[in-house]
PADREN-738340 format. One record per residue (C-alpha): residue number from 1; x, y, z. Coordinates in pm, 1 decimal. Layout:
ZANU | NUM | X | Y | Z .
...
! end
This chain:
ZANU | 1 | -390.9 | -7440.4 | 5277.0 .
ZANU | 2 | -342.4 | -7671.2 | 5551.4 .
ZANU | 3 | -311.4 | -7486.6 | 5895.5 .
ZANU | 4 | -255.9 | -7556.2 | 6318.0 .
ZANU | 5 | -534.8 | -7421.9 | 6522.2 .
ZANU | 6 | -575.1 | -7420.3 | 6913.7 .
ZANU | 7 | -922.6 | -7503.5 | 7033.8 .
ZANU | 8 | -1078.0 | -7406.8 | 7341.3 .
ZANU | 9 | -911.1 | -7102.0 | 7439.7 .
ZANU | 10 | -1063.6 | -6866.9 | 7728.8 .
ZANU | 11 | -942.5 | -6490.4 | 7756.3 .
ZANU | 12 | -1008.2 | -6214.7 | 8020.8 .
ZANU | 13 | -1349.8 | -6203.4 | 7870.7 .
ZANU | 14 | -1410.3 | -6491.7 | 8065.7 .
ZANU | 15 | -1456.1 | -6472.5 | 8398.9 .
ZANU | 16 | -1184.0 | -6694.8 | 8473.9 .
ZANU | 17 | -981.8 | -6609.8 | 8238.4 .
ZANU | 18 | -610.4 | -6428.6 | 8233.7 .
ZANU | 19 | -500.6 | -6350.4 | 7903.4 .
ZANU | 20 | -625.5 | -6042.6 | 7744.6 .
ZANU | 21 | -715.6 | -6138.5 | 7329.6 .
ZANU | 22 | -382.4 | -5924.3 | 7221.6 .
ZANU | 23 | -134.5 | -6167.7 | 7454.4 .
ZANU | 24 | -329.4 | -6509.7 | 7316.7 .
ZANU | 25 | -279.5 | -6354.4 | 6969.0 .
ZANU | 26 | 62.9 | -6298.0 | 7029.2 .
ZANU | 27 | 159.2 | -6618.3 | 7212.4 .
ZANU | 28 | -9.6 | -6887.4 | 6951.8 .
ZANU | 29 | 118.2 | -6704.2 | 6655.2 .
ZANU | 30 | 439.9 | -6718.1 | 6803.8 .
ZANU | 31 | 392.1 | -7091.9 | 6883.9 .
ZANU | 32 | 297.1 | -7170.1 | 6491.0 .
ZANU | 33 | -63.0 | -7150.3 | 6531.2 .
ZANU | 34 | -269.4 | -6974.3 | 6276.2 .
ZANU | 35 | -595.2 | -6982.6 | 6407.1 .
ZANU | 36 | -741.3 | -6933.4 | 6792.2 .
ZANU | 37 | -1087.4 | -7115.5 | 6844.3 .
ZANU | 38 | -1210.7 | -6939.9 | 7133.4 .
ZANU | 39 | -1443.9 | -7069.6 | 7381.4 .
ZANU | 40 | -1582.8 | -6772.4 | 7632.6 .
ZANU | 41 | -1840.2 | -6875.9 | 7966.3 .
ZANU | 42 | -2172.7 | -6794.4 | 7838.4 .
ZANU | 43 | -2241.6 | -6640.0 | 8203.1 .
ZANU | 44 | -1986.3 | -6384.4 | 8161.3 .
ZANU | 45 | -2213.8 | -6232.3 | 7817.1 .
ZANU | 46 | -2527.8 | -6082.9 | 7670.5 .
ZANU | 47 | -2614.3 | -6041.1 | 7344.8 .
ZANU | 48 | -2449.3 | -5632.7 | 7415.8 .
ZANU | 49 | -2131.8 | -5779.9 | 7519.9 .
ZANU | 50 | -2079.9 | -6033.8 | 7283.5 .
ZANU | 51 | -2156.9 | -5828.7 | 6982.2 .
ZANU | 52 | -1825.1 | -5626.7 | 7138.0 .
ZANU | 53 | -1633.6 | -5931.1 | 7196.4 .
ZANU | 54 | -1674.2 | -6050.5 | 6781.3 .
ZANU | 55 | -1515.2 | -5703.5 | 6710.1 .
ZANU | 56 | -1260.1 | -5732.6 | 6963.9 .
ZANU | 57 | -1174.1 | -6064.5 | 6835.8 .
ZANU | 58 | -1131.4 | -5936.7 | 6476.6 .
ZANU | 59 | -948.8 | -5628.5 | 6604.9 .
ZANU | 60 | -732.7 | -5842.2 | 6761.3 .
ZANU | 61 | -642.3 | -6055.9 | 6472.5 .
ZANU | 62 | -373.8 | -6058.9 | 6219.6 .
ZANU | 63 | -330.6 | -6168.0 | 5857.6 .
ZANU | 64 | -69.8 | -6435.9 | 6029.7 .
ZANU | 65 | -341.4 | -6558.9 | 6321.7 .
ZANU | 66 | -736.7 | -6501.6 | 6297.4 .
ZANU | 67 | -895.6 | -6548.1 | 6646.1 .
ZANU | 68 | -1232.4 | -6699.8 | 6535.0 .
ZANU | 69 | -1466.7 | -6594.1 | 6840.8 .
ZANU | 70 | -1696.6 | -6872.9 | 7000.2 .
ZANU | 71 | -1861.3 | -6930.2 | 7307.9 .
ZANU | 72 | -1910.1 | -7215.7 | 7594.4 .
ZANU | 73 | -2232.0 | -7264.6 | 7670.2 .
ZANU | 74 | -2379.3 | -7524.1 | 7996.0 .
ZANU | 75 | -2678.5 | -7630.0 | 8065.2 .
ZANU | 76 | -2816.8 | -7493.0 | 8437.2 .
ZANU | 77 | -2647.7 | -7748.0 | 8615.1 .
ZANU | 78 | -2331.7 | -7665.0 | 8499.0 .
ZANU | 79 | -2250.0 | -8012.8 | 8406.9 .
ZANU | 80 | -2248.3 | -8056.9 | 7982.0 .
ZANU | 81 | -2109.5 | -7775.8 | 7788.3 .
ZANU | 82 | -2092.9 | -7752.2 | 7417.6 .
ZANU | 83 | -1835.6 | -7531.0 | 7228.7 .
ZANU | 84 | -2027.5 | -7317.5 | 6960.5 .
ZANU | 85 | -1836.7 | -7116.5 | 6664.4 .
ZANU | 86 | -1937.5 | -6961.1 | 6324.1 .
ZANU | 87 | -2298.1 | -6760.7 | 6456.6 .
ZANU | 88 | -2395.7 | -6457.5 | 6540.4 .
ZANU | 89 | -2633.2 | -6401.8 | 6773.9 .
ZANU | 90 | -2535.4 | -6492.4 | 7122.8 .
ZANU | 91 | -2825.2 | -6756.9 | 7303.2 .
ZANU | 92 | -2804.5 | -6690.1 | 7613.4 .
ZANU | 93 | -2755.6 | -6862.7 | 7954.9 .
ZANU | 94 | -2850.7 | -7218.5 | 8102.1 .
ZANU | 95 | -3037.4 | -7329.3 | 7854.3 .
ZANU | 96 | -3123.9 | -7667.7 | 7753.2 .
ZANU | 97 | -2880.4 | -7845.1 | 7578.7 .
ZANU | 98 | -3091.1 | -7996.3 | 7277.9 .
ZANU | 99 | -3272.6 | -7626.7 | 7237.7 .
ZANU | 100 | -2882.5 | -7478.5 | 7206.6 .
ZANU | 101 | -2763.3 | -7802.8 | 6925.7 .
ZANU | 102 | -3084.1 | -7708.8 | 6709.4 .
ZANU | 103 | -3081.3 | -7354.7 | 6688.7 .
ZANU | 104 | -2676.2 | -7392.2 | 6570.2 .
ZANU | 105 | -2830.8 | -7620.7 | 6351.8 .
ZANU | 106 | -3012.4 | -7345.4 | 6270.6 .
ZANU | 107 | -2768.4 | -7047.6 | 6232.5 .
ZANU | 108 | -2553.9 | -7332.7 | 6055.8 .
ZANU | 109 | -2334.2 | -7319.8 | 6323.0 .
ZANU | 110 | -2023.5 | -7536.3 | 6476.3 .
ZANU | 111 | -2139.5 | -7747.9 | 6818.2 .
ZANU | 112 | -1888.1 | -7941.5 | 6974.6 .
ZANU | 113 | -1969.1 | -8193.7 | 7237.2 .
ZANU | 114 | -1677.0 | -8074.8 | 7526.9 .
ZANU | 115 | -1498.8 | -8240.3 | 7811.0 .
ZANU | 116 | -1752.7 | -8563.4 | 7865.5 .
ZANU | 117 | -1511.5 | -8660.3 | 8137.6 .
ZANU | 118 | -1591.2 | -8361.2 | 8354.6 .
ZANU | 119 | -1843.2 | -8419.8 | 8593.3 .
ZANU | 120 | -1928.1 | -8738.8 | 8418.1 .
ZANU | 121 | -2123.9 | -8516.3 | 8158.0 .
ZANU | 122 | -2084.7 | -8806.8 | 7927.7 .
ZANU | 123 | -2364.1 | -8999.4 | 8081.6 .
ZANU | 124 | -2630.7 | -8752.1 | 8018.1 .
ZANU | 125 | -2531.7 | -8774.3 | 7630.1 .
ZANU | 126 | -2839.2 | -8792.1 | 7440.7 .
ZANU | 127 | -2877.5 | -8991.9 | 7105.4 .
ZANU | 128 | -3051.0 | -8723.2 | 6999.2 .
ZANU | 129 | -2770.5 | -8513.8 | 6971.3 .
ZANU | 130 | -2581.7 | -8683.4 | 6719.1 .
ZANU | 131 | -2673.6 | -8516.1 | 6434.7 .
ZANU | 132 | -2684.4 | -8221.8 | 6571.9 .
ZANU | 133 | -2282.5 | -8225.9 | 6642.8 .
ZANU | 134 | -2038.1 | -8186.5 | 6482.6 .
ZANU | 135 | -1749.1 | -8339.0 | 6696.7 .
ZANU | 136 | -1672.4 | -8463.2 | 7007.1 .
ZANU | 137 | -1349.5 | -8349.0 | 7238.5 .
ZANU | 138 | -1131.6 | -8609.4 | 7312.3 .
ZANU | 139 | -885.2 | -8489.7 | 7486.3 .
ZANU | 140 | -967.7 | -8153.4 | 7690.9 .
ZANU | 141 | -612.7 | -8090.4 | 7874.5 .
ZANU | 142 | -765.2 | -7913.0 | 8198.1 .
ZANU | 143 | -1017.3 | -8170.0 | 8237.2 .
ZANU | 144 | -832.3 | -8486.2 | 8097.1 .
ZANU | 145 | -495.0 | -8436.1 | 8178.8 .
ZANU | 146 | -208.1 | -8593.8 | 7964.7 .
ZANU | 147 | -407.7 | -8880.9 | 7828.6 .
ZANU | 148 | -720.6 | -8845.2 | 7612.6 .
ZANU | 149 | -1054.4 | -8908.6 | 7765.1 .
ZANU | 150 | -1139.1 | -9320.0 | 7745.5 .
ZANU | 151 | -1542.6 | -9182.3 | 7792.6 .
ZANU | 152 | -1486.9 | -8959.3 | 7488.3 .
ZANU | 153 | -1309.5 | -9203.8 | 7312.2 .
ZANU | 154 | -1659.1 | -9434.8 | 7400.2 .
ZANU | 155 | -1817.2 | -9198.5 | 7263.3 .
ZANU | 156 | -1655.5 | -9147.4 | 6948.2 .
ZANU | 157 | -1630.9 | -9525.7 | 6877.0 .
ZANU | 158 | -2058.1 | -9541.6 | 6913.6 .
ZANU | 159 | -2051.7 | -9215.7 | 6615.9 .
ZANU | 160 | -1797.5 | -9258.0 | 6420.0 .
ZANU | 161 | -1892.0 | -8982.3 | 6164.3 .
ZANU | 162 | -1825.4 | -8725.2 | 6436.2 .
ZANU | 163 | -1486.1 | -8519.6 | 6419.4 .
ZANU | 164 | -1241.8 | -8587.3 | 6692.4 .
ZANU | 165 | -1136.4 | -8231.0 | 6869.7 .
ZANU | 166 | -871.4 | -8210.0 | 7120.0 .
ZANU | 167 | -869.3 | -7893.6 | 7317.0 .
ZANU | 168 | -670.7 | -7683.7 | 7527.3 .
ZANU | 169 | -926.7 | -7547.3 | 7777.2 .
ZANU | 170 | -696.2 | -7233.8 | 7821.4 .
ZANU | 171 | -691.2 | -7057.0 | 8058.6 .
ZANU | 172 | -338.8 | -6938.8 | 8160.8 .
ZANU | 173 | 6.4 | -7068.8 | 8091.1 .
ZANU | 174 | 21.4 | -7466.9 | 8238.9 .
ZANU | 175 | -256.1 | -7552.3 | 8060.0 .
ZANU | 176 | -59.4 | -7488.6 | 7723.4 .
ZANU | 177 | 9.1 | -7811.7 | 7541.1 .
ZANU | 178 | 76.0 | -7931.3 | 7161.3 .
ZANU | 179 | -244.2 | -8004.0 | 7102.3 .
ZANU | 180 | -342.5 | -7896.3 | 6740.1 .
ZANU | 181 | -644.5 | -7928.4 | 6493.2 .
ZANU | 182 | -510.9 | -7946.7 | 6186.9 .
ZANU | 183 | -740.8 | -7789.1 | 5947.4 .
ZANU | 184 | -754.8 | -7804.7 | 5553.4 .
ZANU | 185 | -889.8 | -7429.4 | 5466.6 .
ZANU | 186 | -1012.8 | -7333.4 | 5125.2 .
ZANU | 187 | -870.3 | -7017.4 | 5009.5 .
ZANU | 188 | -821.0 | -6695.4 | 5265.3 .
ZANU | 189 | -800.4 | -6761.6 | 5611.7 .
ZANU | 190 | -1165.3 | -6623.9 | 5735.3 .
ZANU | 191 | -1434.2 | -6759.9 | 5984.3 .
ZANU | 192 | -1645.5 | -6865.4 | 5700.6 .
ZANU | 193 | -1337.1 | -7053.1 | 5611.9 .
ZANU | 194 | -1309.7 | -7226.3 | 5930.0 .
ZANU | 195 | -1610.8 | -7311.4 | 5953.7 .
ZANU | 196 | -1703.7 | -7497.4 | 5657.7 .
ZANU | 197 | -1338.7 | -7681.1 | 5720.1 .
ZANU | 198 | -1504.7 | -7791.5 | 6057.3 .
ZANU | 199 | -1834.8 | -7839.7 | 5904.3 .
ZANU | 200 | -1698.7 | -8051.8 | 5593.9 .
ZANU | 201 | -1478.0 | -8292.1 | 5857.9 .
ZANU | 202 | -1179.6 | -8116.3 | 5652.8 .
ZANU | 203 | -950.2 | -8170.3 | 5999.3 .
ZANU | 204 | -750.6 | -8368.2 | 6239.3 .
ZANU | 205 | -677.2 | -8414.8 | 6560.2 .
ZANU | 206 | -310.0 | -8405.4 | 6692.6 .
ZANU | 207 | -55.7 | -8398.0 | 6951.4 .
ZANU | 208 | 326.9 | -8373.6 | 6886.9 .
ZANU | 209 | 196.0 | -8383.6 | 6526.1 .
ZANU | 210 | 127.2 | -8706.1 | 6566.6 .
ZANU | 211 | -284.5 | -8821.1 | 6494.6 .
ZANU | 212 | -496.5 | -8848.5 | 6795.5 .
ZANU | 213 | -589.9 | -9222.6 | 6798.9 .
ZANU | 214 | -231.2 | -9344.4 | 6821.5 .
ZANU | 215 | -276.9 | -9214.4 | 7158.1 .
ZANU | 216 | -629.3 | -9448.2 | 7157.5 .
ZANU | 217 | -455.4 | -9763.8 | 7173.7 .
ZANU | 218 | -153.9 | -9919.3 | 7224.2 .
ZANU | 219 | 193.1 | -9836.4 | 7358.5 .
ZANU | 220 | 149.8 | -9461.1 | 7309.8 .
ZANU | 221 | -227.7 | -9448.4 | 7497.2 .
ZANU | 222 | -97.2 | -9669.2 | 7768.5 .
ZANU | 223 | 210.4 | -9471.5 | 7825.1 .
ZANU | 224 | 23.4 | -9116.8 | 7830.1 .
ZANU | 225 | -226.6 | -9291.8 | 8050.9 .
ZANU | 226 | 41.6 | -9405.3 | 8308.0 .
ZANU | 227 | 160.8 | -9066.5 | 8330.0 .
ZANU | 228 | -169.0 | -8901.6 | 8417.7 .
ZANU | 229 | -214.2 | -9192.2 | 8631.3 .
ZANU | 230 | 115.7 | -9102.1 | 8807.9 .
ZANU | 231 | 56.3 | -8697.3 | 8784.4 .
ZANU | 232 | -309.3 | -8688.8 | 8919.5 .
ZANU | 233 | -149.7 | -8928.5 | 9223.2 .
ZANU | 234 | 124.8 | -8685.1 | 9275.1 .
ZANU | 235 | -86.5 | -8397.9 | 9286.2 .
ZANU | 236 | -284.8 | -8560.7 | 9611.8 .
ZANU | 237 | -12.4 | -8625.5 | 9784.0 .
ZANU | 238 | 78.0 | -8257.7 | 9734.0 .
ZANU | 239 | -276.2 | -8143.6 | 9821.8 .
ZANU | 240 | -306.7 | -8379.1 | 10167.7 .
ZANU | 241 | 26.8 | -8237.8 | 10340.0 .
! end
């Protein structure tokens, strides 16, 4: 069963988040999504609050839309953050980034490399982390705009053997886009499911349904680049009056 699945969604469990779970659940099914990937701030939890959050997030699903529960966690400069799905326990705050990639490892966990263009995050990527990831996002719409990250896409092109994500970064409505993982799943639509899809590489990263790197190269990249270009100059002319 092939299905569309939003990545890197943030509900009022987040501290900057709008959406109550039940809205989100509503919303994506609505917009042909089957599956929510959520990413809450690690500084809004403890271990207490997240164990409430995985039940929320199941009590809040649907046989048409599972919201798979998963955390953002940042190292204590608030500069790299890596999306984590498919564990348990939650592993707390400002940790080191290598300590959080091995014990995922660990809990055979999801880790997902977010946003490199954000704060220039991507130059404290560590070699070392490679293995311990299993994708990289490429295009994070709050931090990268309408064009896909050309650091991410450095990235990628170094480790090719790591997934491509593309991710929403939701927060409230205008940072919706049709940015979709589309994910092979193996029988019933579970988080086990999910994750082994993720795990196995058993995915692919789209917008407008069409695969990410046509937007890497060539007419399409270069015309979704001009228009960030344009939109980001826009924006500081609104913000200098």
């Amino acid at each position: 069963m092939r299905i569309r699945a939003a990545v890197h969604v943030h509900s009022d469990w987040s501290h900057d988040g709008s959406w109550p779970l039940s809205k989100i659940a509503s919303f994506f099914r609505k917009a042909g999504y089957r599956c929510v990937l959520t990413s809450e701030h690690d500084e809004s939890f403890d271990d207490d609050r997240w164990q409430c959050y995985r039940k929320a997030c199941s009590e809040n699903s649907t046989k048409d839309l599972l919201i798979l529960p998963g955390i953002e966690y940042s190292d204590n400069q608030n500069i790299v953050h890596i999306l984590v799905w498919g564990i348990n326990p939650f592993l707390g705050k400002g940790r080191k980034i290598d300590e959080i990639l091995l014990r995922v490892r660990e809990l055979k966990g999801v880790a997902v490399l977010a946003h490199p263009s954000r704060k220039n995050a991507w130059q404290q990527y560590d070699e070392s982390w490679m293995p311990l990831l299993s994708g990289i996002e490429q295009w994070n719409r709050k931090a990268d705009g309408v064009a896909p990250s050309s650091e991410a896409q450095f990235l990628i092109s170094k480790h090719p053997t790591l997934l491509p994500f593309v991710g929403l970064d939701f927060h409230r409505l205008n940072q919706f886009f049709p940015l979709v993982m589309a994910l092979q799943i193996d029988g019933s639509l579970t988080e086990a499911a999910v994750i082994d899809a993720l795990q196995e590489q058993r995915g692919a990263a789209k917008v407008l349904g069409v695969p990410i790197n046509y937007f890497s190269i060539g007419i399409l990249s270069g015309a979704a680049k001009g228009i960030e270009h344009f939109r980001k100059y826009l924006r500081r002319k609104v913000k200098s009056k």
